[in-house]
C-alpha positions as CSV (number, residue, x, y, z in Angstrom):
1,X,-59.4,249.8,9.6
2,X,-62.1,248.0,11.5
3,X,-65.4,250.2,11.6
4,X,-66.3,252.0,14.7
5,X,-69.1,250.3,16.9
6,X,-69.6,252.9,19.3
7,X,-73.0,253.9,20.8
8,X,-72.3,257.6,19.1
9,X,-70.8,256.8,15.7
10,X,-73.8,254.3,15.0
11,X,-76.5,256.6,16.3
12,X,-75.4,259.2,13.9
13,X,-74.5,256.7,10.9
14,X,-78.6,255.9,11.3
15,X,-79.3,259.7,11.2
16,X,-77.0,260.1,8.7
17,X,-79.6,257.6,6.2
18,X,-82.8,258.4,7.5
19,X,-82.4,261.2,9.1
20,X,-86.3,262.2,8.2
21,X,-87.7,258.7,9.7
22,X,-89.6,259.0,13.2
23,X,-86.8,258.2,16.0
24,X,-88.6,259.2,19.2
25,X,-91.9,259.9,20.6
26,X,-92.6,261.3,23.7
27,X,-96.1,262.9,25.7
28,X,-97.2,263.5,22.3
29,X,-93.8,264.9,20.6
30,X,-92.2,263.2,18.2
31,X,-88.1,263.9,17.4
32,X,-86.7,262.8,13.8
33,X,-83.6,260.8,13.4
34,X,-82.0,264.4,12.7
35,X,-83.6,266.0,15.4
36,X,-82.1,263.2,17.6
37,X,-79.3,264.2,16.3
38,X,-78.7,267.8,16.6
39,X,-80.1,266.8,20.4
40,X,-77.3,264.7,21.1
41,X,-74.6,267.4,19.9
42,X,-75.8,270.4,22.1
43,X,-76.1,267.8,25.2
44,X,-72.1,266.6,24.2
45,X,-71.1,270.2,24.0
46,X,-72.5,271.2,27.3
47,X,-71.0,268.0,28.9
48,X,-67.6,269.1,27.7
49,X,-68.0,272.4,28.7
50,X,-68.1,270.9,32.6
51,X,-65.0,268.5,32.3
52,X,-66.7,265.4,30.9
53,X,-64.5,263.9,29.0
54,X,-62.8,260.2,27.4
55,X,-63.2,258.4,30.9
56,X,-65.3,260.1,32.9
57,X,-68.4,258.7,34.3
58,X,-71.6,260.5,34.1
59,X,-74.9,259.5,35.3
60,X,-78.2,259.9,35.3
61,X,-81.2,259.6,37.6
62,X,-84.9,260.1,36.4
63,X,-87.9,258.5,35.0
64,X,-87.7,257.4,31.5
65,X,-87.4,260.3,29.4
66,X,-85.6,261.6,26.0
67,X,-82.8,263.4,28.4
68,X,-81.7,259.4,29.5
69,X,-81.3,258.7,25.1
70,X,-80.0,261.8,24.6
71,X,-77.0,262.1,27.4
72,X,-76.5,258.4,27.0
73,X,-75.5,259.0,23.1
74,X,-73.9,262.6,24.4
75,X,-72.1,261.2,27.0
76,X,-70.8,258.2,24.5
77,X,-70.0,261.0,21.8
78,X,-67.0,262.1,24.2
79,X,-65.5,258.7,25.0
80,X,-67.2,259.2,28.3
81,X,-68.8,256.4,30.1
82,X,-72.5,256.5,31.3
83,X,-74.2,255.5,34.6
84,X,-77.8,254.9,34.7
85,X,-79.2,255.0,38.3
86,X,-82.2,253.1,39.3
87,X,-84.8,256.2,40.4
88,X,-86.2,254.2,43.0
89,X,-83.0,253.9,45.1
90,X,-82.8,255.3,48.6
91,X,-80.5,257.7,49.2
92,X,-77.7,255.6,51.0
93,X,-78.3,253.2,48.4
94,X,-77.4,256.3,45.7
95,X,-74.3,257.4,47.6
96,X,-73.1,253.8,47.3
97,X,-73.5,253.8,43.5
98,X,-72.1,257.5,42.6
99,X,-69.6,257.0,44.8
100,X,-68.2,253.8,43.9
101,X,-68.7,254.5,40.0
102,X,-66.7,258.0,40.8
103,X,-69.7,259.4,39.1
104,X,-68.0,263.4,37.7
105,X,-71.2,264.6,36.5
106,X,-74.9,263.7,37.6
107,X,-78.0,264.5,35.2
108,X,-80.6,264.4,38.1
109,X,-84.2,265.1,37.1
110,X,-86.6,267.8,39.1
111,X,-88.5,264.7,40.3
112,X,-85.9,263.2,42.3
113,X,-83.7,266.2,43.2
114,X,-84.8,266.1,46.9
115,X,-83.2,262.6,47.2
116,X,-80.0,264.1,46.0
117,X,-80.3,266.9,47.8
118,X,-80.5,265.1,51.0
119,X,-77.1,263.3,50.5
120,X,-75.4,265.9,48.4
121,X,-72.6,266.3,51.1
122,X,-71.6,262.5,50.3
123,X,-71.1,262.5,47.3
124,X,-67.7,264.0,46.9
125,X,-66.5,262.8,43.5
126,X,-69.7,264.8,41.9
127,X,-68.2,268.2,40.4
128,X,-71.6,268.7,38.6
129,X,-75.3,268.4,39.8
130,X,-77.7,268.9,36.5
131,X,-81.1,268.9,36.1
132,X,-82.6,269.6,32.7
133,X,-84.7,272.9,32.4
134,X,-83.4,274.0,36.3
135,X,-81.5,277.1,37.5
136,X,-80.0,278.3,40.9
137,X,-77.1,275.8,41.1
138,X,-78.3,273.1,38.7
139,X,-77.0,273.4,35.4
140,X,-79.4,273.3,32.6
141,X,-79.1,271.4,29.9
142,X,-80.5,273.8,27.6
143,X,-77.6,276.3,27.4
144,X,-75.8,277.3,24.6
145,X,-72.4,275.7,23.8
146,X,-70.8,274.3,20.6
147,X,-72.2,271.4,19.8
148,X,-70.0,268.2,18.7
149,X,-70.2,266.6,15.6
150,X,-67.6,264.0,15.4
151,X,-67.5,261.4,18.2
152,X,-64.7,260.2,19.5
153,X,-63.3,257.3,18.3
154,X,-63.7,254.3,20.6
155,X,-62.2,251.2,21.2
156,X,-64.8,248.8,21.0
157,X,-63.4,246.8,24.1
158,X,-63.7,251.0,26.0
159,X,-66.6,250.4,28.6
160,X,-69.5,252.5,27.6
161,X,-72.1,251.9,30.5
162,X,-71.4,250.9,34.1
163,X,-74.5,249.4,34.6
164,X,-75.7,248.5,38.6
165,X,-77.1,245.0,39.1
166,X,-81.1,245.0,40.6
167,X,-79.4,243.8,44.1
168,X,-82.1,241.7,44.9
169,X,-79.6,239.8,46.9
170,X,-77.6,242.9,48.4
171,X,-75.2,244.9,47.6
172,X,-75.2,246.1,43.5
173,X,-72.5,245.6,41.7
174,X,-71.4,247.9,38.6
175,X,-71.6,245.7,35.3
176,X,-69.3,247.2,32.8
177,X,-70.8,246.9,29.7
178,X,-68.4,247.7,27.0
179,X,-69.6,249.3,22.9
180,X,-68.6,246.1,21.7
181,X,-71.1,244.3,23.9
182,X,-74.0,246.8,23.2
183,X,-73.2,246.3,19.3
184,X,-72.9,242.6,19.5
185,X,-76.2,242.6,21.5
186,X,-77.9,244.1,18.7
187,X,-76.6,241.9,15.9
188,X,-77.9,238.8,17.8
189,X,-81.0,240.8,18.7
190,X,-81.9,241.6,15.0
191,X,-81.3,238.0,14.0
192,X,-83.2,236.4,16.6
193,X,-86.5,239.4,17.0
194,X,-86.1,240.2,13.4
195,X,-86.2,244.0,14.0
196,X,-87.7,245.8,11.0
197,X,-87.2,249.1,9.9
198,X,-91.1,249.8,10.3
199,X,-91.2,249.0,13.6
200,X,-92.9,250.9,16.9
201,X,-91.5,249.6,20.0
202,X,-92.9,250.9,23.2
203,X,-90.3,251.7,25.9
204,X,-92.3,251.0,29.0
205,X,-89.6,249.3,31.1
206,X,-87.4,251.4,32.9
207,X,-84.3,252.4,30.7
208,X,-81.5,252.0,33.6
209,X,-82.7,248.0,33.3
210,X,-80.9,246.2,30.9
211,X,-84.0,244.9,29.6
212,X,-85.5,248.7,29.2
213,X,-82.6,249.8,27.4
214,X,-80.8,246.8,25.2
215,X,-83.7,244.2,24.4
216,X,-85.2,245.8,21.7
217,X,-84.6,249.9,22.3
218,X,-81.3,250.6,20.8
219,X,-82.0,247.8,18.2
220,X,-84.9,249.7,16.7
221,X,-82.7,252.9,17.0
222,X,-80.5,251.0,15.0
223,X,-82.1,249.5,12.2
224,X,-83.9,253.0,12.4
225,X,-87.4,252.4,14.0
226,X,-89.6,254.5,16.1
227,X,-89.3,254.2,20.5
228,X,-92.2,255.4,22.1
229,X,-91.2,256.2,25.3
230,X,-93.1,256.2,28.6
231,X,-92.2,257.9,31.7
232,X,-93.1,255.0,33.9
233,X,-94.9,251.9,33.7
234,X,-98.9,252.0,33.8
235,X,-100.8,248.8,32.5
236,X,-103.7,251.4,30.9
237,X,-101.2,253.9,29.8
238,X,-99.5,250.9,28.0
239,X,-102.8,249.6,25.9
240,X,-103.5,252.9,24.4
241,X,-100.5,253.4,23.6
242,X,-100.1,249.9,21.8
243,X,-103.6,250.9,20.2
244,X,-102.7,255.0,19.6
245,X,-98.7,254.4,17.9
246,X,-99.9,250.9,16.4
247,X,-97.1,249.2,18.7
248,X,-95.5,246.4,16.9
249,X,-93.0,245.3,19.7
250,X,-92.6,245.5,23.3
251,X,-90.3,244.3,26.0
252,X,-92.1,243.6,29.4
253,X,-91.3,241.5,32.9
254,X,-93.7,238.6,33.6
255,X,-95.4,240.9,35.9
256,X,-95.8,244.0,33.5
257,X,-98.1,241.6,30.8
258,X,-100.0,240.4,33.8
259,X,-101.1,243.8,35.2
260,X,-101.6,244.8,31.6
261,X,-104.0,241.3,31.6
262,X,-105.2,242.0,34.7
263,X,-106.4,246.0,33.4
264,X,-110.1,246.2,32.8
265,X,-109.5,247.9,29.1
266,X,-107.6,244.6,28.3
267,X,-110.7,242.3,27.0
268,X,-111.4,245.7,25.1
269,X,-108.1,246.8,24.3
270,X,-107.0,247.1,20.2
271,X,-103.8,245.3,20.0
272,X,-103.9,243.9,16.7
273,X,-100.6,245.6,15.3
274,X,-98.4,244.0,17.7
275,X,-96.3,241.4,16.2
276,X,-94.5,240.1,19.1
277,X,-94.2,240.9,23.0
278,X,-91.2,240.0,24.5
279,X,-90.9,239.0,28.0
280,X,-88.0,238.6,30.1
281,X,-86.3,239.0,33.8
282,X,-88.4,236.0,35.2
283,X,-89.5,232.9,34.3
284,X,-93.0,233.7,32.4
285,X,-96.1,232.0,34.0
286,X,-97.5,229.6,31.3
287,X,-101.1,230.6,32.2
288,X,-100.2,234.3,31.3
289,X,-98.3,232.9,27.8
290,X,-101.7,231.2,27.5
291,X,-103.8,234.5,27.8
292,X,-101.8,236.2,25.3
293,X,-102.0,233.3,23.0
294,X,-105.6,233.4,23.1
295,X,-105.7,237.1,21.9
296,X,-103.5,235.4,19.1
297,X,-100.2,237.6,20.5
298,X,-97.0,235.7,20.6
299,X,-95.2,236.4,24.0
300,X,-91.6,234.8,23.4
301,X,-89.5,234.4,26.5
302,X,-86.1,235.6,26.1
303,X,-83.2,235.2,28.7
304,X,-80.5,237.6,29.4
305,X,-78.6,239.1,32.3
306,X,-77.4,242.8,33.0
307,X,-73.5,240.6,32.4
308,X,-74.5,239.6,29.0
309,X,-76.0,242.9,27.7
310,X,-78.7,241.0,28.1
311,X,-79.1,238.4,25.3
312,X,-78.7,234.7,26.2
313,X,-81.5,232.7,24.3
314,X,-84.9,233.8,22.9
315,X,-88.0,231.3,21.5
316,X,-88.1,232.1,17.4
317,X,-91.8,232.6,16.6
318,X,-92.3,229.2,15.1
319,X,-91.9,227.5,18.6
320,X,-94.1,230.2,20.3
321,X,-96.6,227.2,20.9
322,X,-94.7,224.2,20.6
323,X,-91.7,224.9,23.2
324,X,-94.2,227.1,25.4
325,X,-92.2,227.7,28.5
326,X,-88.8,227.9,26.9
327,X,-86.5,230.9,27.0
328,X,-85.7,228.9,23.5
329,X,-82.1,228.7,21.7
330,X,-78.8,230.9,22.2
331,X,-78.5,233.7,18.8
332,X,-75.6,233.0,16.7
333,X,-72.6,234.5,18.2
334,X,-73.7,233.4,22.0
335,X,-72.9,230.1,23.7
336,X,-74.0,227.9,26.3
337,X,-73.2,225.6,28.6
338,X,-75.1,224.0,31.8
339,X,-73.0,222.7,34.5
340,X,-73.6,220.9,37.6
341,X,-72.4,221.6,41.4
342,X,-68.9,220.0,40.7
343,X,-68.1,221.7,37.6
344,X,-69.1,218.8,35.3
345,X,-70.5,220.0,32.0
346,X,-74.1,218.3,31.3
347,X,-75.0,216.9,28.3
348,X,-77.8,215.0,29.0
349,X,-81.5,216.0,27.6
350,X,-83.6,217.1,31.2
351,X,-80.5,217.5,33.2
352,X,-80.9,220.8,35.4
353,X,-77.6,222.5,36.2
354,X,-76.0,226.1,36.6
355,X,-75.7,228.0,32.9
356,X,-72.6,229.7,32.1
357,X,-73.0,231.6,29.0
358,X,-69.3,232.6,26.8
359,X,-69.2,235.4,23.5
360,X,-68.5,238.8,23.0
361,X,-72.1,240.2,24.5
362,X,-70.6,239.1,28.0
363,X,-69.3,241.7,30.1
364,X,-65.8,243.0,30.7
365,X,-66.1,242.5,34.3
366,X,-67.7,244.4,37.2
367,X,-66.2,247.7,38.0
368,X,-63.8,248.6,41.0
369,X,-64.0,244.2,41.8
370,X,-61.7,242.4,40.6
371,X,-62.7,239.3,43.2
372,X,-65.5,239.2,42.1
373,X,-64.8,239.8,38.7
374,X,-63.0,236.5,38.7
375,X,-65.5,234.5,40.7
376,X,-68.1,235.5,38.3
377,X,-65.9,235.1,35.0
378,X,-63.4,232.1,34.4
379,X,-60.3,232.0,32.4
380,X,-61.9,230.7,29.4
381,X,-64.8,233.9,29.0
382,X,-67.3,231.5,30.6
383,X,-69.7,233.7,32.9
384,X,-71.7,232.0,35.6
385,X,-74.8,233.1,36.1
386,X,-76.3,232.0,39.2
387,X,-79.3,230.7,37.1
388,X,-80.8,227.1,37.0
389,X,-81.4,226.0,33.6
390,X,-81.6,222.5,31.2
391,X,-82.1,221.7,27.6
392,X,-84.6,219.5,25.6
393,X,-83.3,217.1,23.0
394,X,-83.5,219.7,20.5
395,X,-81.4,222.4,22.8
396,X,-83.8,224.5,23.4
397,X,-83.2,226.1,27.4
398,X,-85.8,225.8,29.4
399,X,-84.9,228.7,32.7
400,X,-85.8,226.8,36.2
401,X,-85.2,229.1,38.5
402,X,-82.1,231.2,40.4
403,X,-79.5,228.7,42.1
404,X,-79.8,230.9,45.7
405,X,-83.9,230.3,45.3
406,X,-83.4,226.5,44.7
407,X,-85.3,224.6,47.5
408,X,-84.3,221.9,48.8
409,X,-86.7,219.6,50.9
410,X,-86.1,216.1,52.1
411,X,-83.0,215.9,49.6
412,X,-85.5,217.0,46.5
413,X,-84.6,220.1,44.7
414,X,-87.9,222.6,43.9
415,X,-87.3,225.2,41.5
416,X,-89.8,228.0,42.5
417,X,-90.9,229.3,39.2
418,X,-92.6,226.1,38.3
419,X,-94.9,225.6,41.4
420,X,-95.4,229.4,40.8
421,X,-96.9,228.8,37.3
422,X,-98.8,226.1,38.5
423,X,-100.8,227.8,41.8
424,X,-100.7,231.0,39.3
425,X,-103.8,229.2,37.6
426,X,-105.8,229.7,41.4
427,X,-108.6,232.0,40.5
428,X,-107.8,233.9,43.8
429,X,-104.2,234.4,43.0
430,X,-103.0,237.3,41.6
431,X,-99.6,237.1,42.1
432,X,-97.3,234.2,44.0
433,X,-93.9,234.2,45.0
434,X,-92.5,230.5,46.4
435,X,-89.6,230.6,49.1
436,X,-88.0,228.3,51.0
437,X,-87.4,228.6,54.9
438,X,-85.9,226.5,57.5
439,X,-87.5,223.4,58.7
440,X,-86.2,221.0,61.4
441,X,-87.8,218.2,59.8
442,X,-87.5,218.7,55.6
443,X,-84.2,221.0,56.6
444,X,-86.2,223.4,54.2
445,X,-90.0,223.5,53.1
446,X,-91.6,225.3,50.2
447,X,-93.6,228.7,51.4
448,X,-96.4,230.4,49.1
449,X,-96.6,233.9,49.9
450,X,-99.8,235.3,48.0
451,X,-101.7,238.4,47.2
452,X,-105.0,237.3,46.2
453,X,-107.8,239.5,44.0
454,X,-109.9,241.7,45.4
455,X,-112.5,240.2,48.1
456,X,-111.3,236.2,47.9
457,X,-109.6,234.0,50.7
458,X,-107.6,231.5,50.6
459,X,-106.3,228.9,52.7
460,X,-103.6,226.2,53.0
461,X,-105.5,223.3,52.4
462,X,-107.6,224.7,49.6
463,X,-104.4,225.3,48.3
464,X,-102.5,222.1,48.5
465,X,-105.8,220.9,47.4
466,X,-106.2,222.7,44.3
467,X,-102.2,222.0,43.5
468,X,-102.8,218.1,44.1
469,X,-103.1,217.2,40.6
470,X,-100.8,219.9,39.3
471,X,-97.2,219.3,41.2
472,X,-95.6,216.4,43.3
473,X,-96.1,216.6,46.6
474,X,-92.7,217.5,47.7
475,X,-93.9,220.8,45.4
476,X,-96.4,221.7,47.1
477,X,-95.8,224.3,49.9
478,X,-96.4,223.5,53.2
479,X,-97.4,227.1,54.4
480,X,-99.6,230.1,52.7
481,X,-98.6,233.9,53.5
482,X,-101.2,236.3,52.3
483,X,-99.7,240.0,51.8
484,X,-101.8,243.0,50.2
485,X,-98.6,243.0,47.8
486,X,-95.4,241.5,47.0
487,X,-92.2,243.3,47.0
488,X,-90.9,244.3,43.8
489,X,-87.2,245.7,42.4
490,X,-88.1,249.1,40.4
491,X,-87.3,246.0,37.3
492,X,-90.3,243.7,38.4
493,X,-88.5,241.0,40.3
494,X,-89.8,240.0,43.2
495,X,-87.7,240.6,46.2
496,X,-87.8,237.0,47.9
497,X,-84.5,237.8,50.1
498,X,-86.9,240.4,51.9
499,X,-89.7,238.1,52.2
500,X,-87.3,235.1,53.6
501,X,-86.2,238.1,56.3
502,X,-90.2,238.9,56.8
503,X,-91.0,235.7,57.3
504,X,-88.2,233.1,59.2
């Protein structure tokens, strides 16, 4: 018989060897592997108690906090499937997810109640509202109730986490994300990070991100390392808690590492245990990979999507400095291909086409969509993933930029995230986003929409000056926006589709 890869039976195989190693540390309290453990059980024995069971979908809203680890493993423990829900959602934006996920039973935390509260009459398939530690009406978690020991046994293809796209382009869609592609994730994420059993990773991200949760989170829980958790991102809180826990590893969005850079404690800051940061979500900003370097810390792009779970490629240490820029080579059980607008597969070195990515980290499909399902994912398992990408001679991947925020001007194709690293190196820049808008002339010309430090200005021609030597001159944009602050996704990512509305 095939061993059993689910979320739950792994979790508790790891407690079951070190159960007295450091699992989780949170606000300055730390939980075992068997603490974790024992945690997980009463949380699975409430959730049965209410009608969760193999099937049912049951979510969770709230900041990053040991109740998303713990009813994530609970909720696995029962064959049920879990929901993450991104805490900065509106509440229309909420209804849509619960309700198209049929969510049975929502974990809501005190901090974003009111939210829930405000739709509550909409969300009809919810049987239970919980918040941990809460009375009158919602359910604590704390409650006595049997807890459960064995899991469930899962299929490995049984989806374990309907996971909602960022949307920066619209509507989310729900990724299912199946126990085989967690597990799978992992494997290729302990080959390619080398995850050690020693190892601190701080959990700054948020957890309902992909990136939060599967980069490097449930791998340490794996191989049976410590998370320290954060509630929320804070650039300070971050460095002393790199310095405090002797961080090894962390997992960060371009524009996490740069408002840690950017933090006045950073010249001071004591980060010498760190072995590796790992950034991902966005192309990374060579000047900021050049900032880290000179501290002597590796940042090593990876690539993933919330489809692949997320694993696509990730630099290897030894080509921190040499392939600088690259989102480096595919882990072992993960393929590759780039393809052009008529379906051609590319082989040529420098040729820039879509990336489809095939292997068993690769969702099952998106939940209640079947069209689009089949638009994303073709007959053979290859995925599309919207994303502009070539290789070098060697194969390494070098990420250009999203296929929708490909500009093209006077028949040239510009690929945002490289005239972004470039004006990035602007002393009055502190963040940049590059869209493209409509032009009579060009039929679209480049945009630079900036939020400079505090007390500089900045005009167009000082800019297009400055990027003269840097970029082509079909590059360089055309028109400067300045804005106190560029949208964000509660992930990072810069919401260009907003600024395009903002702006045309």
């Amino acid at each position: 018989m095939a061993p059993d890869i689910g979320l739950a039976n792994w979790f508790a195989q790891r407690a079951q060897r070190t159960p007295e190693r450091k699992a989780l540390t949170f606000e300055g309290e730390t939980w075992t592997y068997a603490e974790m453990q024992r945690r997980i059980g009463a949380v699975a024995g409430h959730l049965r108690k209410l009608g969760v069971e193999r099937g049912t979908r049951a979510a969770y809203l709230g900041l990053n906090q040991p109740t998303f680890l713990t009813a994530m493993f609970a909720v696995a423990r029962l064959g049920a499937i879990f929901v993450p829900l991104n805490f900065r959602s509106a509440g229309a934006e909420l209804v849509m997810m619960i309700g198209d996920a049929g969510v049975h039973t929502l974990i809501v935390d005190a901090q974003h109640r009111p939210v829930i509260d405000g739709v509550r009459p909409e969300l009809g398939t919810v049987v239970n509202f919980v918040t941990p530690g809460e009375a009158k009406g919602w359910l604590p978690l704390d409650q006595t109730a049997t807890p459960i020991v064995d899991a469930v046994r899962v299929d490995p293809d049984d989806v374990a986490i309907i996971m909602y796209t960022s949307g920066t382009t619209g509507r989310a869609k729900g990724a299912m994300l199946t126990h085989s592609n967690l597990w799978w994730n992992n494997v290729n994420a302990m080959h390619n990070l080398d995850v050690l059993q020693d190892d601190v990773t701080l959990a700054a991200a948020p957890l309902f991100h992909i990136g939060g949760l599967n980069v490097i989170t449930l791998a340490t829980l794996q191989k049976g390392g410590e998370v320290v958790l954060q509630g929320s991102f804070d650039p300070g809180a971050a460095l002393a808690a790199i310095a405090t826990h002797r961080v090894t590893t962390m997992f960060g969005v371009p524009a996490m590492f740069q408002f840690m850079a950017q933090h006045p404690d950073f010249a001071k800051a004591d980060l010498s245990s760190v072995r590796v940061l790992i950034c991902g979500g966005a192309p990374c900003p060579l000047p900021l990979l050049e900032l880290y370097a000179a501290k002597g810390i590796p940042v090593q792009q990876g690539y993933g999507l919330t489809e692949t779970a997320p694993m696509v490629s990730f630099l290897a240490p030894e080509y921190a400095r040499s392939k600088v820029g690259s989102s480096g080579r595919t882990p072992l059980f993960t393929e590759v291909r780039i393809v052009d607008v008529e379906g051609h597969i590319l082989t040529q070195a420098g040729a820039p086409g879509e990336i489809h990515v095939r292997g068993p980290n690769v969702m099952a499909g998106y939940w209640n969509r079947p069209d689009a399902t089949a638009e994303a994912i073709d007959p053979d398992g290859w995925f599309k993933t919207g994303d502009v990408a070539y290789t070098d001679d060697e194969g390494f991947i070098y990420i250009c930029d999203r296929v929708k925020d490909m500009i093209i001007s006077g028949g040239e194709n510009i690929y945002p995230a490289e005239v972004e690293s470039a004006l990035l190196r602007h002393a009055c820049i502190a963040e940049i986003a590059v869209i493209g808008l409509p032009d009579e002339k060009w039929g679209e010309t480049a945009v630079a929409v900036a939020a400079l430090n505090p007390g500089k200005t900045l005009t167009i021609e000082e800019l297009r000056d400055f990027a003269g030597p840097l970029l082509a001159r079909y590059k360089i944009p055309r028109r400067l926006e300045v804005v106190e602050v560029l949208p964000r996704s509660a992930t990072g990512k810069v919401l260009k589709f907003e600024l395009r509305k903002q702006l045309q």
